[in-house]
Every structure is written in C-alpha cells, then in structure tokens.
C-alpha positions in Angstrom: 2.8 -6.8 -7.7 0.1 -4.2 -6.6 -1.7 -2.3 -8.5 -1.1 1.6 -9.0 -4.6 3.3 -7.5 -3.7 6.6 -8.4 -5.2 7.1 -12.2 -4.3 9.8 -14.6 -7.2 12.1 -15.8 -9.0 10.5 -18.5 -8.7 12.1 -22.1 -11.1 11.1 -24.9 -9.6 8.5 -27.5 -7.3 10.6 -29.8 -7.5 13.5 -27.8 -4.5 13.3 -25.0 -3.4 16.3 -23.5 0.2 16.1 -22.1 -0.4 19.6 -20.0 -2.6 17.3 -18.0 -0.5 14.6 -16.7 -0.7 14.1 -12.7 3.3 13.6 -12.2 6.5 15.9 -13.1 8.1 13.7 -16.1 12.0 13.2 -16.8 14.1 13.3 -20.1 16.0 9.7 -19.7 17.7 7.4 -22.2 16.7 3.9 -20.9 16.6 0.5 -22.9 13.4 -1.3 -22.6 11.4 -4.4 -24.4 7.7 -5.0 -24.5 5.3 -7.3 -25.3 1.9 -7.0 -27.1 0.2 -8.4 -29.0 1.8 -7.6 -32.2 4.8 -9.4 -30.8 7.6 -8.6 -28.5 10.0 -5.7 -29.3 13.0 -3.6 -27.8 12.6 -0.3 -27.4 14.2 3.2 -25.9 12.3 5.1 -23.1 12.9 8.5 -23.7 10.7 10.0 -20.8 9.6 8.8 -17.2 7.5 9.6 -14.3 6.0 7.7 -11.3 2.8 7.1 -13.3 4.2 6.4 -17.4 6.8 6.7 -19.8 7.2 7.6 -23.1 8.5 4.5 -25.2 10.3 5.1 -28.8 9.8 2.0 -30.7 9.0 0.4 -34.1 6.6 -2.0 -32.6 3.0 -1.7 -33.5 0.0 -1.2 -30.6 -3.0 0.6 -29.9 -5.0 3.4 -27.4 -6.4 1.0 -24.5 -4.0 -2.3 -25.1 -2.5 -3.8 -21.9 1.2 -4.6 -21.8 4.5 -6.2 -20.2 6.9 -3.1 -19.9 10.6 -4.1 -18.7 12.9 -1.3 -17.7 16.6 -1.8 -17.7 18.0 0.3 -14.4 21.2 1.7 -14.5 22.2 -0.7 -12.0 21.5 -3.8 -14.7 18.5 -5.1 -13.2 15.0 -5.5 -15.1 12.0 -4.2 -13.5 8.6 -5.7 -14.9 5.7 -3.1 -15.4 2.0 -3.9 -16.5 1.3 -0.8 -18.4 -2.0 0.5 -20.6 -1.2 1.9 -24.1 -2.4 5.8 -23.3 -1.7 7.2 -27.1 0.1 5.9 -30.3 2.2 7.7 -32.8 3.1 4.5 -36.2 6.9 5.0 -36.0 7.3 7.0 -33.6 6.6 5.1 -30.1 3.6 5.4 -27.5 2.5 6.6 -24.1 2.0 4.2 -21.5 -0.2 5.1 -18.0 2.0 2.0 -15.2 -1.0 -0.1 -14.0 1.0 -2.4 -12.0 4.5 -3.2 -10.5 5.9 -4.4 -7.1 6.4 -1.6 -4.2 9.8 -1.9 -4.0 10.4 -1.5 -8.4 8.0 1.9 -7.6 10.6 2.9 -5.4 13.4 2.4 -8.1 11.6 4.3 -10.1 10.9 7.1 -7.8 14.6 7.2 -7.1 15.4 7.2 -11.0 12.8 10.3 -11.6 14.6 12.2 -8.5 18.2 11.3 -10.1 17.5 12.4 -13.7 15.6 15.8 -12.1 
C-alpha cells in the first residue's frame, strides 16, 4: 500500500464545501463494507473520484475517524482503501478523503471514474 500524497483542500470541521474538491467525481452504484469503530457495516457508494467517495450507509462515524473502505469492482474483486471520514450526515452516509491503497487498486479506480464518465 502507499500512501495518497495529493491532499484535498482543508475545510474547517462542519464546514465542507463540495465546490472545492480537487478531482471530477462520478455518479456509481457500487456495494461496499467498512469498518470503524462503531462496528463493521455494508454500505452503497453512490459517488467516486481518484481522491473519495461518497458512502450511503446506516453505520455510525465521525469528521476525522480513519477507516478500512472495501470496494466491490464490477469485475468481483475487493479493493481495500484506508480512508479518513471528511463529513457525516446520521442516516444518510459520509464523505471519505482515500488516504491509502496499492498502485495498481488506484489504477482500477482510475479506470472505474473514466468508465462511469
């Protein structure tokens, strides 16, 4: 795994601005599970760039907690991601900023974002 060196622009807790993200985002429909530490959850990813994801779940978090992300590929293989909770909305799902994954899951994913464009 190595880490991701390019870093979104920061936003004040509670104050995320989605106009400022650093990469395009795509609309997907991609299963998911995470674990936190409120447990470990499934979960829907309903939007994806090179740098985050928006995750619909029920599962619990916070702004600033570190998690294990895994992505189900249309192919049927997991991809592991080491992600930092960006924002939280209770029953609705979270942001997450990718912190780390492997060079060759980054290129899935870059290959996912050009598919769904």
């Amino acid at each position: 795994m190595e880490t991701i060196t390019e870093k979104p622009t920061w936003h004040p807790p509670g104050r995320f601005d989605p106009e400022r993200r650093i990469s395009e985002r795509v609309s997907v429909s991609l299963e998911a599970a995470w674990d936190g530490m409120s447990g470990n959850y499934r979960a829907r990813v309903s939007d994806l760039s090179l740098h985050g994801c928006f995750l619909e779940t029920i599962g619990q978090t916070y702004a600033g907690e570190n998690i294990r992300f895994r992505l189900l590929m249309p192919t049927g293989r997991w991809i592991l991601i080491r992600c930092e909770v960006r924002y939280y909305q209770p029953t609705l799902g979270f942001g997450l900023r990718f912190t780390e994954m492997s060079a060759e899951d980054q290129a899935m994913i870059e290959q996912l974002i050009e598919f769904f464009r």
